[in-house]
C-alpha positions in Angstrom: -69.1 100.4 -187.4 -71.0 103.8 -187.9 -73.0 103.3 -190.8 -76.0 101.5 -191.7 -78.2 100.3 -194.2 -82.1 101.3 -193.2 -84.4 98.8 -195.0 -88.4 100.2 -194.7 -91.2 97.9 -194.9 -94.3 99.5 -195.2 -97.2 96.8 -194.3 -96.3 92.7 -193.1 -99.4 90.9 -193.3 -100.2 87.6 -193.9 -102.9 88.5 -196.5 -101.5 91.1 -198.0 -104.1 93.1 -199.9 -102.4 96.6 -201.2 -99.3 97.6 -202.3 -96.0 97.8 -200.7 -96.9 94.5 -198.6 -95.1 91.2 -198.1 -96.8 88.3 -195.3 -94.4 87.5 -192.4 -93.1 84.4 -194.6 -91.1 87.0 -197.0 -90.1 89.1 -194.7 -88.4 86.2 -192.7 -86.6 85.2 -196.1 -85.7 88.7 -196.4 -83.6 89.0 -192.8 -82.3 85.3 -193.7 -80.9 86.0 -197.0 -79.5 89.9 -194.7 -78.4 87.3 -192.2 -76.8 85.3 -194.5 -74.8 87.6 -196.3 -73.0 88.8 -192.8 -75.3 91.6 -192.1 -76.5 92.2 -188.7 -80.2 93.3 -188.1 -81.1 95.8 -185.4 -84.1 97.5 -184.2 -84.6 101.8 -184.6 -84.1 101.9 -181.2 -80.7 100.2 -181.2 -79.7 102.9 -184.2 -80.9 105.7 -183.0 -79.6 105.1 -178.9 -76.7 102.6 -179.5 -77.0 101.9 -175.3 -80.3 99.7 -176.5 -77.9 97.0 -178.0 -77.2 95.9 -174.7 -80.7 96.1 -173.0 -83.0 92.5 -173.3 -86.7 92.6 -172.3 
Protein backbone atom coordinates (compact mmCIF):
# COMPACT_ATOMS: atom_id res chain seq x y z
CA UNK A 1 0.00 0.00 0.00
CA UNK A 2 1.62 3.64 -0.30
CA UNK A 3 -0.72 5.75 1.40
CA UNK A 4 -1.72 6.41 4.85
CA UNK A 5 -4.03 8.00 7.06
CA UNK A 6 -1.91 10.17 9.93
CA UNK A 7 -4.18 10.45 12.99
CA UNK A 8 -2.38 13.28 15.64
CA UNK A 9 -3.11 13.12 19.20
CA UNK A 10 -2.04 16.04 20.94
CA UNK A 11 -1.92 15.08 24.86
CA UNK A 12 -2.95 11.14 26.43
CA UNK A 13 -3.35 11.59 30.03
CA UNK A 14 -5.23 9.93 32.36
CA UNK A 15 -6.51 13.26 33.88
CA UNK A 16 -6.91 15.15 31.18
CA UNK A 17 -7.04 18.75 32.15
CA UNK A 18 -6.87 21.04 28.76
CA UNK A 19 -7.99 20.77 25.45
CA UNK A 20 -7.22 18.39 22.74
CA UNK A 21 -6.78 15.51 25.52
CA UNK A 22 -8.17 12.06 25.76
CA UNK A 23 -6.87 9.45 29.00
CA UNK A 24 -5.24 6.18 27.68
CA UNK A 25 -8.78 4.49 28.03
CA UNK A 26 -10.01 6.47 24.74
CA UNK A 27 -7.24 6.30 23.05
CA UNK A 28 -7.20 2.43 23.33
CA UNK A 29 -11.06 2.50 22.01
CA UNK A 30 -9.81 4.70 19.39
CA UNK A 31 -7.01 2.05 17.81
CA UNK A 32 -9.78 -0.77 18.62
CA UNK A 33 -12.51 0.69 16.74
CA UNK A 34 -8.98 1.53 13.65
CA UNK A 35 -8.34 -2.06 14.33
CA UNK A 36 -11.54 -3.16 13.91
CA UNK A 37 -12.47 -1.63 10.86
CA UNK A 38 -9.22 -3.53 8.98
CA UNK A 39 -6.90 -0.70 9.47
CA UNK A 40 -3.40 -1.38 10.45
CA UNK A 41 -1.58 1.01 13.09
CA UNK A 42 2.06 1.79 12.71
CA UNK A 43 4.44 3.96 14.46
CA UNK A 44 6.26 7.47 12.55
CA UNK A 45 9.10 5.58 12.42
CA UNK A 46 7.60 2.66 10.42
CA UNK A 47 6.13 5.51 7.88
CA UNK A 48 8.73 7.52 7.44
CA UNK A 49 11.67 4.41 7.07
CA UNK A 50 9.47 1.48 5.96
CA UNK A 51 12.75 -0.95 6.95
CA UNK A 52 11.40 -0.27 10.83
CA UNK A 53 8.33 -2.63 10.15
CA UNK A 54 10.47 -5.41 10.43
CA UNK A 55 12.79 -4.37 13.45
CA UNK A 56 11.29 -5.55 17.20
CA UNK A 57 12.93 -4.10 20.32
Amino acid sequence: MDEAIVLLYHHIDPAPDRPFAITPRLFQEHIDALLQHGYHVISTGELVFPAFRYVRY
